[in-house]
C-alpha positions as a printed Julia matrix, in Angstrom:
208×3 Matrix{Float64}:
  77.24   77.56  106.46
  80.88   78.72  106.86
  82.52   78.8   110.64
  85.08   80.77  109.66
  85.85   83.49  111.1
  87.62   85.42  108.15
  86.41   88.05  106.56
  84.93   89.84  109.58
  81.46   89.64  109.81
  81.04   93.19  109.43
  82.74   92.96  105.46
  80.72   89.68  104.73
  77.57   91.65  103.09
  79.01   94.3   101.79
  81.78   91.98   99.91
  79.03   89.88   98.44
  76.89   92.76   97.54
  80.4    93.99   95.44
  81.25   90.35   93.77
  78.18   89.94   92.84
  77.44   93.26   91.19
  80.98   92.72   89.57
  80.06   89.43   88.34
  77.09   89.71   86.92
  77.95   93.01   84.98
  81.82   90.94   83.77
  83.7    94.05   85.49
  87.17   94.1    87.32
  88.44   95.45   90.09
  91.9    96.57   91.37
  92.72   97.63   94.69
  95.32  100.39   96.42
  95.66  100.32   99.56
  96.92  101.94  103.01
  95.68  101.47  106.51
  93.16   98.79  105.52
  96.2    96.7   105.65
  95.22   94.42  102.83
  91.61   93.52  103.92
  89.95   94.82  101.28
  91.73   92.42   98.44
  92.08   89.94  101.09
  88.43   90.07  101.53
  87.28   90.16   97.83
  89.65   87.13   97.48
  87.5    84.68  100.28
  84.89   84.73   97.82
  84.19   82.12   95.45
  84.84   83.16   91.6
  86.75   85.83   92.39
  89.51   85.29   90.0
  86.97   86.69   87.17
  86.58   90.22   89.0
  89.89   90.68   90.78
  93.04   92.19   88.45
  95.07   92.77   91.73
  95.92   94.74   94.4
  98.99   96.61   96.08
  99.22   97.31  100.02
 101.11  100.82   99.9
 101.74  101.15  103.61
 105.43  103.12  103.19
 105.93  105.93  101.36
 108.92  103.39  100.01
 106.18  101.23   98.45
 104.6   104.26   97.11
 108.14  105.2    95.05
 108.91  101.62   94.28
 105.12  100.43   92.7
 102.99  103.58   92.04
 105.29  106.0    90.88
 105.69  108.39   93.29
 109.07  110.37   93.42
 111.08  111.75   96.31
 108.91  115.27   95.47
 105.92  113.22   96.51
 107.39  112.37   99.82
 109.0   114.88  100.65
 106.13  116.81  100.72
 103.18  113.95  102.15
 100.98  115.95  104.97
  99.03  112.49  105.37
  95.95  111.15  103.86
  93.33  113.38  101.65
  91.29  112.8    98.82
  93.81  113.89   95.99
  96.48  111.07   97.39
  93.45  108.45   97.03
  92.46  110.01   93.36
  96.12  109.57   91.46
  96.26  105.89   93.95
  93.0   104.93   92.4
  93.53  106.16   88.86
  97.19  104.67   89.0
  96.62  101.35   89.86
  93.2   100.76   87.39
  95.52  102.06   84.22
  97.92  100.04   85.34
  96.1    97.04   85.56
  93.59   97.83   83.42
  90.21   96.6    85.57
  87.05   98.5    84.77
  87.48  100.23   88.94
  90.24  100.52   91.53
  89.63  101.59   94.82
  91.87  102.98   96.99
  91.85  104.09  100.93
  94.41  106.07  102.8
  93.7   106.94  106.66
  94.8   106.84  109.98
  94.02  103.65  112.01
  95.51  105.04  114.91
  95.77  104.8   118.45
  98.02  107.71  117.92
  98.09  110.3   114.94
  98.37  114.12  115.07
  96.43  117.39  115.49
  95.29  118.01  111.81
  91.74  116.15  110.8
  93.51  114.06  108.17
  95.67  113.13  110.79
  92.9   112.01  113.44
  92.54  108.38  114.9
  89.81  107.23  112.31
  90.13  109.37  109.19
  89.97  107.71  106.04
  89.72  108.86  102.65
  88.87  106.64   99.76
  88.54  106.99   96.13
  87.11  104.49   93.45
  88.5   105.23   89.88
  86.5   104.53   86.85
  86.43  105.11   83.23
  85.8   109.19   82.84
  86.48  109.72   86.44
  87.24  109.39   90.53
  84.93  109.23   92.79
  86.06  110.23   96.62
  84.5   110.18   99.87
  85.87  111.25  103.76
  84.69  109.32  106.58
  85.7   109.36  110.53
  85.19  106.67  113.12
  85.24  108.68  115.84
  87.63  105.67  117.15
  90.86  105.45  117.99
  90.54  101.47  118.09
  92.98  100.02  115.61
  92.06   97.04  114.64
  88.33   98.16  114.68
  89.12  101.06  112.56
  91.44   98.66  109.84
  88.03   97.34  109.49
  85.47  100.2   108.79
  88.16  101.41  106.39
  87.83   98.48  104.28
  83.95   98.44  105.04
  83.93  102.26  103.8
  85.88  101.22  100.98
  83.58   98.38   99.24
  80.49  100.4   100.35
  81.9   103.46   98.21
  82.62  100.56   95.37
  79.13   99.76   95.65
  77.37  103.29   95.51
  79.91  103.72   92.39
  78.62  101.01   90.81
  75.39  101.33   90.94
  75.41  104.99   90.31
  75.03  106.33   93.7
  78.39  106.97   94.5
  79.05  111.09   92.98
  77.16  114.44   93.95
  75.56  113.45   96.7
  75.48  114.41  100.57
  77.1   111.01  102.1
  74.58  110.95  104.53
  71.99  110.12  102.32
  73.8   106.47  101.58
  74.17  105.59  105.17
  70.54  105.31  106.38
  70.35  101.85  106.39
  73.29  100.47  107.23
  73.42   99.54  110.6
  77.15   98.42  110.87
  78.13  102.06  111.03
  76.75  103.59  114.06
  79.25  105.92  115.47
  80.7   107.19  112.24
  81.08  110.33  111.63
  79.92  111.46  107.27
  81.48  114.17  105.91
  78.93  115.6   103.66
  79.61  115.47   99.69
  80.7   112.76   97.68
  83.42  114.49   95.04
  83.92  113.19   91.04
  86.96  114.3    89.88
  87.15  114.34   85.96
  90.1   111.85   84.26
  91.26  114.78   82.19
  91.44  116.72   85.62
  93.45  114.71   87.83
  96.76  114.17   85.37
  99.42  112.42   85.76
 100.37  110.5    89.06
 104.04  111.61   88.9
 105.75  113.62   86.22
């Protein structure tokens, strides 16, 4: 049995649940994201055999990085109001043409302590998106935290759980609320009702 203490234990189950469902169905996975600071790759990465699931991942923490590897242009910046569901979508959707895995999931939020007055800009907002073939799926959740480190967790946790519930089929047109019953790691956390699948042919191209 492992002593170490990397990934947290709150990311241990849900990473094997994803590795394993990627492994046994020979699917791929690419990874975009934000606040997470890299522990969502980092954590799919601790686990053994991941080089035959994991294409790759980006941490886009700047709106720099966003210009320089996703194709954003200074229209794009000029005119970020944080965080929301369409900036995870053309993230997602990017970064799995791009490297061509079978999903890419994506997380923008804010980790906090401090943020601003709008919801997107709360201590604790994330919004994620996992892109797939013939569409994105999205999903809003909010700590309720303004704890930063605590919160760079659940936003990776978020992120694989919405990976899973895509996966498996669970992840589009339903209340959130409904996929949260058992897990016990999330008490606290605010759902915000209604996962969203975006069709491909809807969401276009990331920058024109």
């Amino acid at each position: 049995m492992s002593t170490s203490s990397f990934p947290p234990q709150e990311l241990r189950e849900i990473v094997k649940e994803v590795a394993t469902l990627l492994k046994d169905r020979k699917e791929t996975i690419s990874v975009a994201e934000t606040a997470a600071g890299g522990l969502i790759s980092s954590s799919l990465l601790s686990y053994p055999g991941a080089s035959s699931f994991y294409r790759g991942g980006l941490t886009l923490y700047t709106l720099e990085s966003r210009k320089a590897f996703v194709g954003w242009t200074d229209a794009d910046t000029q005119n970020y109001k944080g965080p929301t569901p369409d900036i995870v979508t053309k993230l997602a959707d990017n970064t799995r043409k791009t490297l061509e895995s079978t999903y890419a999931v994506s997380e923008s939020g804010t980790a906090g302590p401090t943020g601003g007055n709008n919801r997107n800009r709360t201590p604790g907002y994330v919004a994620l998106a996992v892109s797939k073939e013939g569409g994105t799926v999205t999903r809003e959740v909010e700590t309720g935290s303004k704890e930063r480190e605590g919160n760079m967790v659940m936003f990776a946790f978020e992120a694989l759980k919405l990976v899973r519930d895509t996966i498996k089929g669970e992840g589009g047109g339903k209340d959130e609320r409904e996929n949260r019953s058992g897990d016990v790691q999330e008490e606290g956390v605010k759902l915000v009702p209604g996962d969203k699948e975006t069709d491909e042919a809807a969401v276009g191209a990331f920058a024109s």
